[in-house]
C-alpha positions in Angstrom: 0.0 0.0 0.0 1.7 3.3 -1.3 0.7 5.3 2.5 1.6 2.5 4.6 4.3 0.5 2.7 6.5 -2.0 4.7 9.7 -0.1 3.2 8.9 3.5 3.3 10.3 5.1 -0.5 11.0 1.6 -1.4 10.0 2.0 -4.4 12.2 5.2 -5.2 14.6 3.1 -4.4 14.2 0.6 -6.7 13.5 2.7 -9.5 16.5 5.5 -8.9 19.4 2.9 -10.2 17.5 2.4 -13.8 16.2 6.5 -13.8 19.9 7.7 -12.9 21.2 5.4 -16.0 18.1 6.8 -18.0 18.8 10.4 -16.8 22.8 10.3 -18.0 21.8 9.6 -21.5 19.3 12.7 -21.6 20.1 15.2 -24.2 20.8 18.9 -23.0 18.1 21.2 -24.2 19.9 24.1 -27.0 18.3 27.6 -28.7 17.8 24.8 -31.7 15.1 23.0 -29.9 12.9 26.1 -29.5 11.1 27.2 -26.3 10.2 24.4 -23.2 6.5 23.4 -23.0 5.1 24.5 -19.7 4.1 21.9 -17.5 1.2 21.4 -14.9 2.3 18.7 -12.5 -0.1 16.8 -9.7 3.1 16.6 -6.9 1.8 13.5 -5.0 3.9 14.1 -1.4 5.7 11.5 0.1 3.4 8.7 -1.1 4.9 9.4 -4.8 8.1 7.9 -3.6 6.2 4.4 -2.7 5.0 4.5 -5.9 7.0 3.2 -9.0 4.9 3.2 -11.7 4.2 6.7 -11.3 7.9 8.0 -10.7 8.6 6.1 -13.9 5.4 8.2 -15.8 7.3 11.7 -14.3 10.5 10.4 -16.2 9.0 9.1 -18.9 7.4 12.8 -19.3 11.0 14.7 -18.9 12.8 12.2 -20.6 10.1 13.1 -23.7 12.1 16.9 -23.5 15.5 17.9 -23.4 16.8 18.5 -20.2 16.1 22.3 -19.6 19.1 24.6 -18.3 16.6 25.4 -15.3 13.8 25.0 -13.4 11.2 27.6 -12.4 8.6 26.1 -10.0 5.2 27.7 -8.6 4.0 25.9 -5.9 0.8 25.0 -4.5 2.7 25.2 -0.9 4.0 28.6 -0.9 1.7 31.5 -1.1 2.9 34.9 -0.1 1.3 38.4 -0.9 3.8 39.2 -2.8 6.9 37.7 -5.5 9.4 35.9 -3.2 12.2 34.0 -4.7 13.5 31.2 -2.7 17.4 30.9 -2.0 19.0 30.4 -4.9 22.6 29.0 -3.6 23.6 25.5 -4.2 22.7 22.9 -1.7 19.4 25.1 -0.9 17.4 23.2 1.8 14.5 21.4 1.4 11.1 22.3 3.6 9.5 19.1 4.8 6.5 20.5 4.7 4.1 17.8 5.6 3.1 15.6 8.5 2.9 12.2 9.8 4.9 10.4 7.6 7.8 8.2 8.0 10.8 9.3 9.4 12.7 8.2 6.0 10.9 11.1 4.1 12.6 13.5 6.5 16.0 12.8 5.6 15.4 12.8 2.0 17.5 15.1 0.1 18.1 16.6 -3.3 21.0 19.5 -3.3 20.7 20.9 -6.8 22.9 23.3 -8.6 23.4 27.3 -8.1 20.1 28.9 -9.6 21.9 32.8 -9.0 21.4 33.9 -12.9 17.6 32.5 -12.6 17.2 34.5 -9.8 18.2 37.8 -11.1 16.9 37.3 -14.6 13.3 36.5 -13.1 13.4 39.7 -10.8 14.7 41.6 -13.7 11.3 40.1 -15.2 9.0 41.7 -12.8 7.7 45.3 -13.3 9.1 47.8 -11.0 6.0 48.4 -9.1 6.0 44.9 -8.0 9.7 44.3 -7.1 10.3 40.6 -6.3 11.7 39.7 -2.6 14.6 37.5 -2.6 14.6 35.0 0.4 18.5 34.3 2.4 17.0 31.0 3.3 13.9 29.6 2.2 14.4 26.2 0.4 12.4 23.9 -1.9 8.9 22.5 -0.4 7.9 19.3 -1.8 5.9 21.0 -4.4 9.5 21.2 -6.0 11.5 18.7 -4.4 9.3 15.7 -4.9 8.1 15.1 -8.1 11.8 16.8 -9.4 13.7 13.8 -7.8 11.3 11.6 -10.1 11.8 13.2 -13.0 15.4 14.5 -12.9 16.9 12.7 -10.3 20.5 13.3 -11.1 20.1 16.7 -9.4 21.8 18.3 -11.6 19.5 21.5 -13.3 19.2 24.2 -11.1 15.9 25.0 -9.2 14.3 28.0 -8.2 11.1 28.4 -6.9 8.7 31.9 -7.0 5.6 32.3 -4.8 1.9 32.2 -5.6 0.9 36.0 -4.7 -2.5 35.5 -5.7 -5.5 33.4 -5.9 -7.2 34.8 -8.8 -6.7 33.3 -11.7 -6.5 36.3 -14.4 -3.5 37.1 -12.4 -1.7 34.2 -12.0 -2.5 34.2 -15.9 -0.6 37.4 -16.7 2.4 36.9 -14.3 2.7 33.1 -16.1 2.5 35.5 -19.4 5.5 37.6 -18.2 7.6 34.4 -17.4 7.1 32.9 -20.7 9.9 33.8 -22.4 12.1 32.1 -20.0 11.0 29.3 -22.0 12.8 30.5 -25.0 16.0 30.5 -22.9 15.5 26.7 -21.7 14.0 27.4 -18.5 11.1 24.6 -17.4 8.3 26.8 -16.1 6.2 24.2 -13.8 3.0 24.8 -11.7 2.8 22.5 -9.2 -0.3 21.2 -7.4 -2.9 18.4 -7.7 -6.3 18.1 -10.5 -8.3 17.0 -6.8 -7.0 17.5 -3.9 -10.1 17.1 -1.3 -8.0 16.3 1.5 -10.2 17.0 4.5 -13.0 14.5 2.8 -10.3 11.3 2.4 -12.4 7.8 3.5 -11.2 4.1 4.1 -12.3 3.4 1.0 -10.5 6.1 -0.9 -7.1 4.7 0.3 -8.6 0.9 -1.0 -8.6 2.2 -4.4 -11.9 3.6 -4.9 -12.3 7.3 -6.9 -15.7 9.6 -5.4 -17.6 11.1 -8.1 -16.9 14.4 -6.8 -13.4 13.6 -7.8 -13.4 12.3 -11.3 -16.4 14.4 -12.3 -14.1 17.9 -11.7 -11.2 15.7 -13.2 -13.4 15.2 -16.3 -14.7 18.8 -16.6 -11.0 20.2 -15.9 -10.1 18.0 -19.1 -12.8 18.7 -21.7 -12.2 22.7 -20.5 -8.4 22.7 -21.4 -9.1 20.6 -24.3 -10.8 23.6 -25.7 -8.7 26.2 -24.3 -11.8 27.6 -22.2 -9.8 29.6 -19.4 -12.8 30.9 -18.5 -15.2 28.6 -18.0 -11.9 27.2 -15.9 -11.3 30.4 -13.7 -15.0 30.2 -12.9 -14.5 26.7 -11.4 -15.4 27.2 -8.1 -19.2 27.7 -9.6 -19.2 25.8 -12.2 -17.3 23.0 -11.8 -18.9 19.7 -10.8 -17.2 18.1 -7.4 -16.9 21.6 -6.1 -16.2 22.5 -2.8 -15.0 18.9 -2.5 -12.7 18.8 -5.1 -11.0 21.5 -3.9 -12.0 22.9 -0.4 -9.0 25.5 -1.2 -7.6 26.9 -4.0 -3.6 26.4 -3.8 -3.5 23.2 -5.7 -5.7 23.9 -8.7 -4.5 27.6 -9.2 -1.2 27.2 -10.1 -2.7 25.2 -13.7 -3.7 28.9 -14.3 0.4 30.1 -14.3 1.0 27.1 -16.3 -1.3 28.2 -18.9 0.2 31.6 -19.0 3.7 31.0 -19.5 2.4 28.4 -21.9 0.7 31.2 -24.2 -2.2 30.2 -26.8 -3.8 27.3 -24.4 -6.1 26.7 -28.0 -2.8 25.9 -29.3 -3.2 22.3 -27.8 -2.5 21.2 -23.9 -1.2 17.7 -24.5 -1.9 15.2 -21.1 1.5 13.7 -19.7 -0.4 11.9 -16.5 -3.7 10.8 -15.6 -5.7 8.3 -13.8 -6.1 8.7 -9.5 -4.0 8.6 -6.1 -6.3 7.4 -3.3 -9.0 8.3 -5.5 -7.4 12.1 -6.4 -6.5 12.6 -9.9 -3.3 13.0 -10.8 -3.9 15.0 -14.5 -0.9 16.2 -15.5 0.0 18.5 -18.9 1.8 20.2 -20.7 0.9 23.3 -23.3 3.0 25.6 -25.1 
């Protein structure tokens, strides 16, 4: 059972000798291969790590790209009011931000490279009357950390993340609009949260397998509306949307799709699905646009 397993991260461990071979071989991204997709990805938590097919799907999916130069990561987990930057120095510490788990998930690390430049060519980004805030110490939370060890697991692009100052989505549109050309430069613009995260409503039978209705009805909706680029009927989700308040009894990890689909541009243009199916009866839906 992926909560409860008898070897906690077992099966990150099983799969990281195969993914680290996989990840040598991946090709670095160059000016040649155009601009990085955006990418929307359902984090997971700890419970990822006891989970192997899934880490293999996150590989799978940044295996499919060339490995970007950086990674720029809005998280479901870090919502300020206004732009932070986290600390940008090598080594930068992880937030365990989470409880109840093992004690193995604690002592997980994943010290990635100097993200300095990122930093100051995000900030530079920003308009003056919105300066960003650059943090001395705040790390990665596992918005970032965890699903990144699945799909680049070397450790070796950079990471930076910036914070959510804002749940409405028109915003978080335009400031994923002003980001997007870091895609041009090989940076991997990611929001990170979950399609259904209903936390607060989880049941015995959830963790057997079974998927509520609530659940896979806003799942379905969420899909047919970014299948026709209908950001609208998408930013009005919290009335029109099936499953609702269930689905998401708070904002944080459905918002962040809305910086994904700025920095991805044109979401008519075509979102292409990386991830689907359910987590202890959450969907996972995972995409990419751009």
């Amino acid at each position: 059972m992926i909560f409860n397993p008898e070897v906690p991260a077992g099966a990150y461990d099983a799969f990281l000798p195969d993914a680290l071979v996989r990840a040598r071989a991946q090709r670095p991204w160059t000016p040649a291969d155009g601009p990085l997709p955006a990418l929307y990805v359902s984090h997971g938590a700890p419970p990822l790590f006891d989970d192997g097919p899934w880490l293999r799907e996150l590989q799978d999916w940044a295996l499919a790209l060339p490995k970007p130069k950086s990674i720029l990561v809005v998280s479901a987990h870090w919502e300020a009011p206004r732009l932070c930057l986290s600390a940008p120095e090598a080594g930068t510490p992880l937030v365990y931000d989470f409880g109840g788990f093992d004690r193995r998930y604690y002592e997980m690390r994943y010290a990635t490279p100097d993200a300095t430049g990122l930093a100051g060519r995000v900030a530079a980004m920003m308009p003056d009357a919105d300066p960003v805030h650059r943090h001395r110490s705040r790390g990665l939370d596992h918005g970032a950390w965890v699903p990144l060890m699945a799909m680049y697991p070397l450790g070796d692009v950079p990471v930076l993340q910036l914070s959510m100052p804002t749940q409405d989505p028109y915003r978080l549109l335009a400031l994923g609009a002003r980001l997007a050309p870091l895609r041009e430069e090989g940076v991997l613009v990611i929001g990170s949260g979950f399609m259904t995260h209903g936390l607060p409503f989880l049941t015995r039978e959830m963790f057997e397998g079974k998927v509520p209705g609530w659940s896979s009805d806003f799942a379905t909706w969420a899909a047919e509306a970014l299948a026709r680029g209908d950001v609208d009927e998408l930013a009005a989700y919290r009335d029109r949307a099936p499953g609702m308040p269930y689905a998401h009894p708070t904002a944080d990890h459905f918002i962040p799709l809305f910086l994904t689909l700025g920095a991805g541009g044109d979401p008519g243009a075509g979102i292409r699905t990386a991830i689907d199916g359910y987590m202890m009866g959450f969907a996972r839906h995972s995409f990419e646009t751009g």
